[in-house]
C-alpha positions as CSV (number, residue, x, y, z in Angstrom):
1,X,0.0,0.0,0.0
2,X,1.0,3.3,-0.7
3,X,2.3,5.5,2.1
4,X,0.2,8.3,1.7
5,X,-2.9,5.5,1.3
6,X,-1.2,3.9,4.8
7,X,-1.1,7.2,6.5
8,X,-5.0,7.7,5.8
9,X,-6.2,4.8,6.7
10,X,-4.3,4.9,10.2
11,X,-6.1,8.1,10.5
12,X,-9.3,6.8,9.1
13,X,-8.7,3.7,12.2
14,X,-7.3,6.4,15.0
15,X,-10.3,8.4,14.7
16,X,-13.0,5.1,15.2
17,X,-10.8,4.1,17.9
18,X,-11.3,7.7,20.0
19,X,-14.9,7.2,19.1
20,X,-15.3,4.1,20.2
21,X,-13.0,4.6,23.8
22,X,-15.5,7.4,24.0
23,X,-18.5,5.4,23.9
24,X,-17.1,2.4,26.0
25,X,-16.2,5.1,28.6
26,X,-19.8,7.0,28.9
27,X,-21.2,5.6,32.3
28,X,-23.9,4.0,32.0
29,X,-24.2,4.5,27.8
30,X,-26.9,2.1,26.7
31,X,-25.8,-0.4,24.1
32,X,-28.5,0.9,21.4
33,X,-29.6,4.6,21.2
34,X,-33.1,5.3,20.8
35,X,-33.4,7.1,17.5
36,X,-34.3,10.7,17.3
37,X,-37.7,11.9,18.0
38,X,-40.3,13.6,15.7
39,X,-40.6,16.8,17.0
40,X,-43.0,18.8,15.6
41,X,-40.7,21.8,15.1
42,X,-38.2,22.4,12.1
43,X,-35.0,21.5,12.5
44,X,-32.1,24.6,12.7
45,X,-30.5,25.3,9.6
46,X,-26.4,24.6,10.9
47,X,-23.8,25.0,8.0
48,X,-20.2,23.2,9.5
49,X,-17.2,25.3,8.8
50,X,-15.1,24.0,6.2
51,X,-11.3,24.8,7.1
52,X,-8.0,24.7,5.6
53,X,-6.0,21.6,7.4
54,X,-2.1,21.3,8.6
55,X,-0.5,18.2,7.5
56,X,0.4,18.1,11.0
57,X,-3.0,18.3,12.3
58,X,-4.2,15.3,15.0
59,X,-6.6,13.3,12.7
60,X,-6.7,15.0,9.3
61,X,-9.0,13.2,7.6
62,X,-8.5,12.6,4.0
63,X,-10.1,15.6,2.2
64,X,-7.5,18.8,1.6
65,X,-10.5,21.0,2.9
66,X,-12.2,19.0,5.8
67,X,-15.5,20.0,7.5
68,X,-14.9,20.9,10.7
69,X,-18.0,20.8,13.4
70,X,-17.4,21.9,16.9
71,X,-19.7,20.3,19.5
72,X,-19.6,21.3,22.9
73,X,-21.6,18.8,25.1
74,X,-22.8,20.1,28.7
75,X,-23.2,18.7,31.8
76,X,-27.2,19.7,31.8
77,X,-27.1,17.7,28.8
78,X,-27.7,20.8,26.1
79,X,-25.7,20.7,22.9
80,X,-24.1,23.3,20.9
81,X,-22.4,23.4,17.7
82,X,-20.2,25.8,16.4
83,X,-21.8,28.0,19.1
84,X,-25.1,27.5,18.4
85,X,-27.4,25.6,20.8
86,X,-29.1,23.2,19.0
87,X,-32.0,19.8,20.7
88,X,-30.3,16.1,20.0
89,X,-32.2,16.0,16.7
90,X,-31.2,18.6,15.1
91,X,-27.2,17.5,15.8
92,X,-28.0,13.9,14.9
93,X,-29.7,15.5,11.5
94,X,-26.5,17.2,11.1
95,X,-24.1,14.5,12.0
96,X,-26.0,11.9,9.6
97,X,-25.8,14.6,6.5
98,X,-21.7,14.5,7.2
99,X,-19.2,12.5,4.8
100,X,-16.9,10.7,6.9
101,X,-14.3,10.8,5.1
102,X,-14.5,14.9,4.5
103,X,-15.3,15.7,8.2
104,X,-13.5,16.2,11.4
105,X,-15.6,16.5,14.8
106,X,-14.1,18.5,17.4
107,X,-16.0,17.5,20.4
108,X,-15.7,19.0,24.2
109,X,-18.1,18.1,27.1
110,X,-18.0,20.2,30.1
111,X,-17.3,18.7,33.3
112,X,-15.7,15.1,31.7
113,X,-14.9,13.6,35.1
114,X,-18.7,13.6,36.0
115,X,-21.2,10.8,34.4
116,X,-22.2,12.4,31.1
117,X,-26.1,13.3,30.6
118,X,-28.3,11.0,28.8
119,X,-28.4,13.1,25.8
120,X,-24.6,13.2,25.8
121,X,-24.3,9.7,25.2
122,X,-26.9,9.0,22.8
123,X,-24.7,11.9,21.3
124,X,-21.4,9.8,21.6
125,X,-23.0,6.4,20.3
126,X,-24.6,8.3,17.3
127,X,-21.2,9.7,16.4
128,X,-19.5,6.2,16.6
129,X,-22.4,4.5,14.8
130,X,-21.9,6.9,12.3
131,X,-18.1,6.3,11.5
132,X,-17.0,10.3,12.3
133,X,-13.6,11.4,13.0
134,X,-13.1,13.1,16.7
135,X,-10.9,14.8,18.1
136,X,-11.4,15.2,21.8
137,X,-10.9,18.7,23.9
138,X,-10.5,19.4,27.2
139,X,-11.0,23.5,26.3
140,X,-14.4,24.9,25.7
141,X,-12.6,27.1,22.7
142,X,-11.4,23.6,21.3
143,X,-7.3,25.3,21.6
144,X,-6.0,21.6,22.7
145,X,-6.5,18.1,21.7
146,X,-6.3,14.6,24.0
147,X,-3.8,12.5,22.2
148,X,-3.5,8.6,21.4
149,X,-1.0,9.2,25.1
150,X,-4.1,10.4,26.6
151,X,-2.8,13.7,27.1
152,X,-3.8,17.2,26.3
153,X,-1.8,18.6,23.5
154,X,-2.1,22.1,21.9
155,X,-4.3,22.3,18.8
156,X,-1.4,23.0,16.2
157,X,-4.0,24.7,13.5
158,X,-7.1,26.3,14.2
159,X,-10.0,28.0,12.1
160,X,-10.2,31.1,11.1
């Protein structure tokens, strides 16, 4: 296999494996996810940031312009992305519409020592079930990442 084609797929692999250390670490995170509800509402209209990627950057997936989507999970269980607060639905709506291999999460949940909320895990398992790259934070402004050591690392690239 090609180098470059090696280097992908260990990326591809490293990303699944965060994902799924996420999900096997929730407390209590129920082995299947209800799916999302029917609300009667509309769903929010969220467009993810595409960014420009380092070569250097923890998780780069494939693409030379990856979508980028920021969700900060909190410990009442509320979910925003890319600063806007959005209901479980709307996220999963988003998350579903993602390609995997064009897409980078950058997830952060507030107060990570504490058992996450219910709405946080169905959160986590739909991200894994899905197939999405993630790259954990312990910063609410995403400026570090938790590497494969399990350490925090500063983010080497950032959006604009």
């Amino acid at each position: 296999m090609h180098k470059c084609g090696q280097t992908r797929r260990i990326q591809r692999i490293s990303g699944l494996l965060l994902a799924s250390y996420l999900a096997a670490t929730a407390a209590g995170c129920k082995r299947n996810a209800p799916p999302p509800s029917n609300d009667t509402q509309a769903p929010a209209v969220v467009t993810p940031t595409p960014v420009k990627v380092s070569p250097t950057a923890p998780l780069n997936p494939t693409a030379p312009n990856p979508t980028v989507v920021r969700i900060s999970a909190f410990q009442d269980g509320h979910l925003q992305v890319d600063g806007q607060t959005l209901s479980y639905d709307d996220v999963y709506t988003l998350l579903k519409g993602l390609d995997p291999d064009k897409s980078l999460l950058w997830y952060y949940r507030e107060a990570s020592s504490e058992p996450p909320h219910p709405t946080v895990q169905r959160l986590v398992k739909a991200i894994n079930d899905l197939g999405l790259s993630i790259s954990l934070s312990t910063q609410p402004d995403f400026s570090d990442y938790i590497g494969t050591d399990k350490k925090s690392h500063p983010r080497v690239w950032h959006p604009n």
